[in-house]
C-alpha positions as CSV (number, residue, x, y, z in Angstrom):
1,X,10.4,25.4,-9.2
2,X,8.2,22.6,-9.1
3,X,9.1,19.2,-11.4
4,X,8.2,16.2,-12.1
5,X,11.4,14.2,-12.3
6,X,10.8,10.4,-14.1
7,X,13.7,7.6,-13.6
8,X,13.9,4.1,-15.1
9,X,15.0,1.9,-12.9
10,X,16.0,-1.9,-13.2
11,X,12.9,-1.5,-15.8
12,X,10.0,-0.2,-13.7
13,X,9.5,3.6,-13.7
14,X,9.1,5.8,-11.1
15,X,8.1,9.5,-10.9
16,X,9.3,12.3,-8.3
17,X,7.3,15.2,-7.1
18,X,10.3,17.6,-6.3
19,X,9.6,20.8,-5.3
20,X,12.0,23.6,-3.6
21,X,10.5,22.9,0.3
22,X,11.1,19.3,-0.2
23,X,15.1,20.2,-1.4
24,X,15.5,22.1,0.9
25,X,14.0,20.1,3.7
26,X,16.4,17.3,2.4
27,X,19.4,19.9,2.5
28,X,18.8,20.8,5.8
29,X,18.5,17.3,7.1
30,X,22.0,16.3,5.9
31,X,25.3,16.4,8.2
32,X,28.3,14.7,7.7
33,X,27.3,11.4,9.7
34,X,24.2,10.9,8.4
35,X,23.1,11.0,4.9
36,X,21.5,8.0,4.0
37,X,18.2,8.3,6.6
38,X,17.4,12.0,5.3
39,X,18.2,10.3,1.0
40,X,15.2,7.9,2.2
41,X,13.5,10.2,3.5
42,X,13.3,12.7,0.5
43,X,12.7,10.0,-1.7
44,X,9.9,8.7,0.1
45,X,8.7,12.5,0.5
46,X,9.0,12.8,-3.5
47,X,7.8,9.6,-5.3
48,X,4.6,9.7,-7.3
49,X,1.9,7.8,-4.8
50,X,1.6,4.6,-7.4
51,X,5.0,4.2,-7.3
52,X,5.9,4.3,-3.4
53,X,5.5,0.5,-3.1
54,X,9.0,0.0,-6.3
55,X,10.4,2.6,-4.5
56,X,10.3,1.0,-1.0
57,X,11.5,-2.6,-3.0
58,X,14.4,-0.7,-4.2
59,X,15.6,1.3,-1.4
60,X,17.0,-1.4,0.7
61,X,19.8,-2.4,-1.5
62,X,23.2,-1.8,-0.6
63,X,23.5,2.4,-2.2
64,X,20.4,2.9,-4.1
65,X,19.0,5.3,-1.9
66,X,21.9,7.9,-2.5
67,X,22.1,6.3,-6.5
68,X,18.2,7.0,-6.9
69,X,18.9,10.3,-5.3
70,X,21.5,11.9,-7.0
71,X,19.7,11.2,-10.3
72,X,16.8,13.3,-9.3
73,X,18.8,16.0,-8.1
74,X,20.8,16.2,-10.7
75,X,17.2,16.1,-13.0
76,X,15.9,19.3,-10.4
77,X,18.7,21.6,-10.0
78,X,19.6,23.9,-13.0
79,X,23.1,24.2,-14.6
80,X,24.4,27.6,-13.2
81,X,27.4,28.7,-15.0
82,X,29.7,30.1,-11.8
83,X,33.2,31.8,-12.2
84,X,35.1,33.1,-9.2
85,X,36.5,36.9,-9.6
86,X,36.0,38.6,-12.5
């Protein structure tokens, strides 16, 4: 599923280019001492080419990388409905 995921942000929009090979690229990247470098990285990987020069302003404060992040991911994945054993 490929989507174009659009975030306000501090008043200057920017679009992401997600697509499954870049989520899961970003997934695989991840352990549990490093998060931040592989959030930058997918963001970078994602955002429309017009907007990569906001994106790179915005990145370097203090959590937006993982703020900016979660948003799109949580804009990309579905809602799945899960229940355990029934």
């Amino acid at each position: 599923m490929n989507k174009t995921v659009t975030l306000s942000i501090n008043g200057k929009i920017l679009r992401f280019n997600v697509t499954p090979e870049v989520y899961n690229k970003y997934i695989d990247e991840i352990q549990s001492t490093k998060k931040v470098g592989p959030t930058r990285n997918a963001l970078m990987r994602t955002v429309h080419a017009e907007d990569k020069e906001t994106l790179k302003g915005l990145i370097d404060l203090p959590g937006a990388a993982m703020q900016i992040w979660s948003q799109v991911v949580e804009e990309y994945a579905p809602d799945l409905t899960i229940t355990v054993g029934e």
